[in-house]
N, CA, C and O atoms as CSV, one atom per row, in Angstrom:
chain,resi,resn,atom,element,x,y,z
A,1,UNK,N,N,-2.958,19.625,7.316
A,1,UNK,CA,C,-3.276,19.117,5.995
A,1,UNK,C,C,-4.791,19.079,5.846
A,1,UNK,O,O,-5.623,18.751,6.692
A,2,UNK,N,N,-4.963,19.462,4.660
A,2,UNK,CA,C,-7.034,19.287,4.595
A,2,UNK,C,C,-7.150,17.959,4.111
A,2,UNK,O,O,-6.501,17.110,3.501
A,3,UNK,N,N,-8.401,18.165,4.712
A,3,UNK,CA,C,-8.924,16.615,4.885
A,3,UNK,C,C,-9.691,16.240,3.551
A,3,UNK,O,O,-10.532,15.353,3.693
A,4,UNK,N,N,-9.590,16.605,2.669
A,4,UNK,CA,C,-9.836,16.395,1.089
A,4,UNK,C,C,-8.588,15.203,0.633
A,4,UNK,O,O,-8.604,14.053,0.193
A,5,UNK,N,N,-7.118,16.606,1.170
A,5,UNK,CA,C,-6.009,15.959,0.820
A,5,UNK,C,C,-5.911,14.820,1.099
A,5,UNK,O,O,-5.836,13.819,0.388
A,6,UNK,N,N,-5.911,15.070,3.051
A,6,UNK,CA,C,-5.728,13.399,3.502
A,6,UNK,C,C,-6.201,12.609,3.408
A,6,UNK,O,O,-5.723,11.699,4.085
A,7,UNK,N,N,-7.655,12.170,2.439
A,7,UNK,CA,C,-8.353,11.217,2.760
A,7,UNK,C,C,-7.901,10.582,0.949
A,7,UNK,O,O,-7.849,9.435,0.505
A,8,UNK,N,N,-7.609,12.114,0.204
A,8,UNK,CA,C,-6.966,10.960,-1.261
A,8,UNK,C,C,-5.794,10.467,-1.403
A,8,UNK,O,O,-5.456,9.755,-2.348
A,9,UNK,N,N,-4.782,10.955,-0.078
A,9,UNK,CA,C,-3.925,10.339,0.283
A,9,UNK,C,C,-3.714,9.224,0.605
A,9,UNK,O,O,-2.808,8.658,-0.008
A,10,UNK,N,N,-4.554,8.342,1.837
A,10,UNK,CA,C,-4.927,7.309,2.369
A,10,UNK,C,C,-5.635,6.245,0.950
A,10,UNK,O,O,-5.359,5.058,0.776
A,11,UNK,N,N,-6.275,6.817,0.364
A,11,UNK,CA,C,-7.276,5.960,-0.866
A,11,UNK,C,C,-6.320,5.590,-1.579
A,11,UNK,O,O,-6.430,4.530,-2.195
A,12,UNK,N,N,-4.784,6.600,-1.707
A,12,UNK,CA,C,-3.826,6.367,-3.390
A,12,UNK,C,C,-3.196,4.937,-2.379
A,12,UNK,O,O,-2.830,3.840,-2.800
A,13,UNK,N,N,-3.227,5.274,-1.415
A,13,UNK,CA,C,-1.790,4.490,-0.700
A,13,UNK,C,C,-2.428,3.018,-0.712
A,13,UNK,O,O,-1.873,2.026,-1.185
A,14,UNK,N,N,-3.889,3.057,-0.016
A,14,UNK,CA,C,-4.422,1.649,0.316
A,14,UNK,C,C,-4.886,0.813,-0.982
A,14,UNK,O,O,-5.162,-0.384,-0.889
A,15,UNK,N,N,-4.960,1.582,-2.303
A,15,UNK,CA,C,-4.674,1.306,-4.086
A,15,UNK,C,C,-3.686,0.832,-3.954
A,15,UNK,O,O,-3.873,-0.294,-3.494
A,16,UNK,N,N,-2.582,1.045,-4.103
A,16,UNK,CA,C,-0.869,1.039,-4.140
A,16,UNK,C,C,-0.861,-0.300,-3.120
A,16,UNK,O,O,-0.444,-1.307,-3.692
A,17,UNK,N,N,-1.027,-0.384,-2.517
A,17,UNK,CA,C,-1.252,-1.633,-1.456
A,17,UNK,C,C,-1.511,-2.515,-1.693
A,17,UNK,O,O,-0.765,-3.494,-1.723
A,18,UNK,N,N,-3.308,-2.466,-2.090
A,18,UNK,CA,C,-3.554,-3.813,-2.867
A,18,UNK,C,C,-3.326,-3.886,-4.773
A,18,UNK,O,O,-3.906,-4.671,-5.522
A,19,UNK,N,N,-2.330,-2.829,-5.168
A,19,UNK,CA,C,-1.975,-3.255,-6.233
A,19,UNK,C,C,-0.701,-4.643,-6.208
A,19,UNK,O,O,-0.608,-5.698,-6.835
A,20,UNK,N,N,0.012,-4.075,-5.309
A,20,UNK,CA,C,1.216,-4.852,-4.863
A,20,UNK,C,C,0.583,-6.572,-4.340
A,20,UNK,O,O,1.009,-7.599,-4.868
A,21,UNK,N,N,-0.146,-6.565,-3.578
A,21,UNK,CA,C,-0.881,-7.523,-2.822
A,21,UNK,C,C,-1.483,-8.534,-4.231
A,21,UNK,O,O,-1.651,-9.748,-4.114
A,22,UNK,N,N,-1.716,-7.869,-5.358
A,22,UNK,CA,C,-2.334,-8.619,-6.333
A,22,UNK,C,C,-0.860,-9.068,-7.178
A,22,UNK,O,O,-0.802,-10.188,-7.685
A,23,UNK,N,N,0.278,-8.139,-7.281
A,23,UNK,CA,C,1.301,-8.510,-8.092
A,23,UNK,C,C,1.945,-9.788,-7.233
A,23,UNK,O,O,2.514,-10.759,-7.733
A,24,UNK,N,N,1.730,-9.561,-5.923
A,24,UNK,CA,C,2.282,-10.915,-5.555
A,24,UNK,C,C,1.796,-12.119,-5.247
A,24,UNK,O,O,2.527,-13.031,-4.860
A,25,UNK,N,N,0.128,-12.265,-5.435
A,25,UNK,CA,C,-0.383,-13.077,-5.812
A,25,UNK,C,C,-0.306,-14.140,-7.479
A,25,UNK,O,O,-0.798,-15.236,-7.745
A,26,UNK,N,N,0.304,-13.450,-8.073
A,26,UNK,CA,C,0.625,-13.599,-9.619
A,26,UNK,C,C,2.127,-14.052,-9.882
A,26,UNK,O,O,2.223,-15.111,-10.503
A,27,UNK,N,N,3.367,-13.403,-9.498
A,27,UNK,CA,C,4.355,-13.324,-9.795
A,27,UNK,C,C,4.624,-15.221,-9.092
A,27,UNK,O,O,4.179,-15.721,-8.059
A,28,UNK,N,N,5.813,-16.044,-10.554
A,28,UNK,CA,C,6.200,-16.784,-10.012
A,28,UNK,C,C,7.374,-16.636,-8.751
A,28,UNK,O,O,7.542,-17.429,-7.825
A,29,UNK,N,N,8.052,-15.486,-8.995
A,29,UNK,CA,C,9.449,-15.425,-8.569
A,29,UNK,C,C,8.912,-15.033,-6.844
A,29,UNK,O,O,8.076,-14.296,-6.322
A,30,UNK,N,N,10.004,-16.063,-6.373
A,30,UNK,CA,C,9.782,-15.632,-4.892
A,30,UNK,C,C,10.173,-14.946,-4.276
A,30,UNK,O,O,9.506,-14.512,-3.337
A,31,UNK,N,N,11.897,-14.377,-4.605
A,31,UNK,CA,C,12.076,-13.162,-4.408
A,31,UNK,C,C,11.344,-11.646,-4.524
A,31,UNK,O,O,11.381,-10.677,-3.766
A,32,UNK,N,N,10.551,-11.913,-6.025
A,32,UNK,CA,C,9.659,-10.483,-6.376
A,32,UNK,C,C,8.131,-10.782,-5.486
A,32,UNK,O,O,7.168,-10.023,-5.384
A,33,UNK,N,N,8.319,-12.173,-4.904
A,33,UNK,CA,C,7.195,-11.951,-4.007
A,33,UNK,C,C,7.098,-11.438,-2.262
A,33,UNK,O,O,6.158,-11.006,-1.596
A,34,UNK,N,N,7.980,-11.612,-2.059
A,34,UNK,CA,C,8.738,-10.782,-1.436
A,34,UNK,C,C,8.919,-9.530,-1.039
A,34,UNK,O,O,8.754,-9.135,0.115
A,35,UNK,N,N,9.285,-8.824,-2.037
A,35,UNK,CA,C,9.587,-7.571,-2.298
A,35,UNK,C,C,7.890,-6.897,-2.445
A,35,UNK,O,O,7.494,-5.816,-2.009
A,36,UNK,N,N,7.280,-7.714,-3.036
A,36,UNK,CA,C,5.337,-6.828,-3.244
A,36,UNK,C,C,5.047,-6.984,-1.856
A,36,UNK,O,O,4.443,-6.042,-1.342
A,37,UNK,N,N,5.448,-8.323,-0.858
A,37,UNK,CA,C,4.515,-8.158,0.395
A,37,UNK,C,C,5.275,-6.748,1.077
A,37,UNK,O,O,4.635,-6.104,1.908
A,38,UNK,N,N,6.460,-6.374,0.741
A,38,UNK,CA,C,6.957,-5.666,1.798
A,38,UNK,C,C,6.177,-4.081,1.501
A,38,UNK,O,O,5.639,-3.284,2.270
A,39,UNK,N,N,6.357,-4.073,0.337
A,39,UNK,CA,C,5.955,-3.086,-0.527
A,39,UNK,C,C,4.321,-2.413,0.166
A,39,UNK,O,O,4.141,-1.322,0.706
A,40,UNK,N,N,3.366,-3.463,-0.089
A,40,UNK,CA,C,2.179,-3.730,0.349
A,40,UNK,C,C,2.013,-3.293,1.765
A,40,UNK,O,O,1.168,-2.479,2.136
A,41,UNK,N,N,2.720,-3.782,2.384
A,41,UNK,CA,C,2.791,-3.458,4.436
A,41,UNK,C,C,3.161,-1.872,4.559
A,41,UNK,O,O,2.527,-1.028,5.193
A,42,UNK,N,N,4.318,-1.687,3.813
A,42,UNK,CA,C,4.555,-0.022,3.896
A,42,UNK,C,C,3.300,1.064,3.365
A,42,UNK,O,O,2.844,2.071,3.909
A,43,UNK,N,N,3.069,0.607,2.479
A,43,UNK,CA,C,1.768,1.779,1.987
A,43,UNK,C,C,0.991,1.075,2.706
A,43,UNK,O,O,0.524,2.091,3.221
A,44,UNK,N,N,0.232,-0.023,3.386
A,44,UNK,CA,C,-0.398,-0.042,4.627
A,44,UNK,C,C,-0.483,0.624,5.762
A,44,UNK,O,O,-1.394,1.329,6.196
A,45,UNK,N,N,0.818,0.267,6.327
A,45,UNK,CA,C,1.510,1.336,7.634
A,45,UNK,C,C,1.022,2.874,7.314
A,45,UNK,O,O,0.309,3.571,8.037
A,46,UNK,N,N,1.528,3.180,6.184
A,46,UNK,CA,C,1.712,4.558,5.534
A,46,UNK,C,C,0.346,5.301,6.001
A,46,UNK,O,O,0.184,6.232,6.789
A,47,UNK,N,N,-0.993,4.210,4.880
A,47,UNK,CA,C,-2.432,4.890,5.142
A,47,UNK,C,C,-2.880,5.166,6.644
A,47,UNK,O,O,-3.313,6.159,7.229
A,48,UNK,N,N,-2.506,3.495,7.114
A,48,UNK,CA,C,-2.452,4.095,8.907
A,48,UNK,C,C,-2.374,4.688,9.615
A,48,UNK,O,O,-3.169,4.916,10.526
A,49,UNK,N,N,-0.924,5.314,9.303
A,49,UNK,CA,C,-0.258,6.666,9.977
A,49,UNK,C,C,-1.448,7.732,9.808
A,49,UNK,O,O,-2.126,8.066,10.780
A,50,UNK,N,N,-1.678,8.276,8.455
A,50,UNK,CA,C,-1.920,9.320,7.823
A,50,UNK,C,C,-3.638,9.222,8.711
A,50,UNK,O,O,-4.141,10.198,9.266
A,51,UNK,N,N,-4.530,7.316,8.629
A,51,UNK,CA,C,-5.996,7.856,9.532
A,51,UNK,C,C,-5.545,8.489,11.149
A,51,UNK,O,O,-5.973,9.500,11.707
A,52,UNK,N,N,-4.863,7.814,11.474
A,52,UNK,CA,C,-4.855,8.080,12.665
A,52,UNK,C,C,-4.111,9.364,13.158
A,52,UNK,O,O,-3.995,9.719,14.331
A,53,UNK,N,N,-3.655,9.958,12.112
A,53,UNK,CA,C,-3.218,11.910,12.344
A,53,UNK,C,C,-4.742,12.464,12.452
A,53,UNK,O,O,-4.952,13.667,12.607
């Protein structure tokens, strides 16, 4: 993969991350808070994976 790709890969994901991270700072519902932290950890993991290829 070029490293153009992978690095706007890593940027969309660790966005997507702390978009979630902010929705569940906001949301009353604790279930949907919930669901953003998990959300948040996966496109974490995700960017992770992708620096460390």
């Amino acid at each position: 993969m070029a490293t153009a790709v992978r690095d706007n890969l890593i940027r969309v994901k660790q966005e997507l991350a702390a978009k979630y991270e902010r929705l569940m700072n906001i949301t009353p519902s604790t279930p949907r808070k919930k669901t953003y932290k998990i959300r948040a950890a996966r496109y974490r993991r995700q960017a992770e994976q992708l620096a460390r290829d």
